[in-house]
N, C-alpha and C positions, 0 to 999 in steps of 0.2 A: 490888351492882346488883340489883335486881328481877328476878323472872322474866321478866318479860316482856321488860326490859333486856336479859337474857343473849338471849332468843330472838331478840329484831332482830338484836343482833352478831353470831348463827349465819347468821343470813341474809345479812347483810352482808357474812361472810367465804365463803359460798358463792355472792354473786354476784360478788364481787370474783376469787374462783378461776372462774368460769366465765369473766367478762369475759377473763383472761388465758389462761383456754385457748380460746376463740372463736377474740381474735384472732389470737396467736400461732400456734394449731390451722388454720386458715380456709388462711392463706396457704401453712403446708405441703403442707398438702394438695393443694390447686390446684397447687402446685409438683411434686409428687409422682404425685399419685393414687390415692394409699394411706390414707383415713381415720384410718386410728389412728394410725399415725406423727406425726402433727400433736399426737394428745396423746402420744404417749411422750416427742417432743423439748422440748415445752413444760411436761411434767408435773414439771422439777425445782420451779419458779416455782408451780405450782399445788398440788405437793407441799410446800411454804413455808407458802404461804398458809395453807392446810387444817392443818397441823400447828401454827403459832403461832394459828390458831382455836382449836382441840383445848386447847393447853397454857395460853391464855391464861383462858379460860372455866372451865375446869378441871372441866367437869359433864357425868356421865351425859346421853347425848343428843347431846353438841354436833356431834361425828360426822353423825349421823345425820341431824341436820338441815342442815347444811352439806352434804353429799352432796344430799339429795333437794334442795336448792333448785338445786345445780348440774344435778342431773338434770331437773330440770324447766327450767329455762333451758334445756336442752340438746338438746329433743324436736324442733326443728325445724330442727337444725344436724347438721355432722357432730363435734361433740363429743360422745365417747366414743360413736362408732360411726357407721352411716348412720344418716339419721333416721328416728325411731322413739319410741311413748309408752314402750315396753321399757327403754329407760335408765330412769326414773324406779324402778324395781321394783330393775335391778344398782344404779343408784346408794343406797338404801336397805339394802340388802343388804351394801354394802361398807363404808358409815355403820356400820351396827351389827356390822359383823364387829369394826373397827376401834374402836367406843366399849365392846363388850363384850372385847375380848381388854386392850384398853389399863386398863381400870378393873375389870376382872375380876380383876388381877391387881396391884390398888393403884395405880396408875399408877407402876411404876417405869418407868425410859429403856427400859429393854433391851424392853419391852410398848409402849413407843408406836412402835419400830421394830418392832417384829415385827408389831405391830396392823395398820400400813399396808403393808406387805410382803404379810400375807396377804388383806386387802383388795385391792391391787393384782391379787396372780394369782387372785382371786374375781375382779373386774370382767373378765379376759380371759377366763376361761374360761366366765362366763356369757354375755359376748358372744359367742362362739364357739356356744356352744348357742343361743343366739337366733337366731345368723342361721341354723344348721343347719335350724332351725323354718321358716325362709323370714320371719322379723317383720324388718322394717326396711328401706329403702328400700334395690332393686339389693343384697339379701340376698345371693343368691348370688357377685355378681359380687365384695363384699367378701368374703366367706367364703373366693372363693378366694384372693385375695392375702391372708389374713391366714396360710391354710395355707401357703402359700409360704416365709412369713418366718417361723413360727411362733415357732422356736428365737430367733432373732435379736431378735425381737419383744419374746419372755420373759428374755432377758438384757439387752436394753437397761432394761424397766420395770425388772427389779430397782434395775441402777445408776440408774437415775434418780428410782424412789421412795426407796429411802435416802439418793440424794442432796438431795433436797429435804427429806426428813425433818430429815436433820443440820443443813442450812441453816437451817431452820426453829424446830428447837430450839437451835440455838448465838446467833441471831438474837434469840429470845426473852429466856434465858438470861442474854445479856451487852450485851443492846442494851435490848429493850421491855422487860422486868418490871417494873423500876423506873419507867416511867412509872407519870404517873399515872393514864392513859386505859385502861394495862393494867392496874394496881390496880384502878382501880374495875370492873373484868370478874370479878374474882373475889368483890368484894364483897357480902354481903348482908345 
């Protein structure tokens, strides 16, 4: 596939990972009141998506632009945090945490889950500092429920980024590769 090929499919699978944490994120929340909990509970599903992106594309980048599109779809919802242009900057940041730790180290398994693990507790801890800053809509008011949960917070993302990661790659692995729509992603 063309460059340019690869780069629509990045997009495509960061709007397809937003779509899914919108929805599924939207009505948590409202149910709740806790903005990020909408993405923790939702994040196995978005954590799939983003990872058979990642492995399907197979290229420096794919990360990164899959995050920032999600980040930018995301600027005027409560996906990945109160709204805010701020996401766009963590989502970027966690894009290349995750395409440089994953391909940094050849892409074996054990780097595409640890890539998104340590992306994951980047995206909390810089939202935490953002909202410190007072950036993002009712800053404070999430900052404190996020302190509240914190612990709980940080252990559910774990289990729920590795578990979308596993999804995602097992998925890929023994289900999509062998298409052909996922062949031609790697092709050029």
């Amino acid at each position: 596939m063309s460059r340019i090929g690869n780069k629509f499919a990045c997009v495509a699978f960061g709007i397809a990972a937003f779509l899914i944490a919108f929805t599924l994120g939207t009505a948590l929340t409202a149910g709740t009141g806790i903005p990020l909990l909408g993405g923790l509970l939702n994040g196995i599903l978005v954590s799939m998506v983003l990872t058979i992106g990642l492995v399907s594309i197979n290229k420096f980048g794919t990360s990164t632009i899959m995050w920032l599109v999600l980040g930018v779809c995301a600027i005027p919802t409560t996906t990945l945090g109160p709204q805010g242009v701020y996401k766009v900057v963590i989502a970027l940041i966690a894009g290349a945490i995750w395409d440089s730790i994953y391909f940094g180290f050849n892409r074996k398994r054990f780097f595409l889950y640890f890539g998104a693990l340590v992306a994951a507790l980047a995206i909390m801890g810089l939202l935490i500092a953002v909202l410190s800053f007072g950036f993002g809509h009712n800053a404070a008011d999430a900052l404190a429920k996020y302190k509240q949960a914190l612990l709980f917070i940080i252990a559910i993302n774990v289990v729920v980024t590795l578990s979308g990661v596993s999804l995602g790659d097992y998925l890929y692995r023994k289900r999509l590769k062998n298409l052909s729509l996922f062949k031609n992603l790697q092709s050029d």
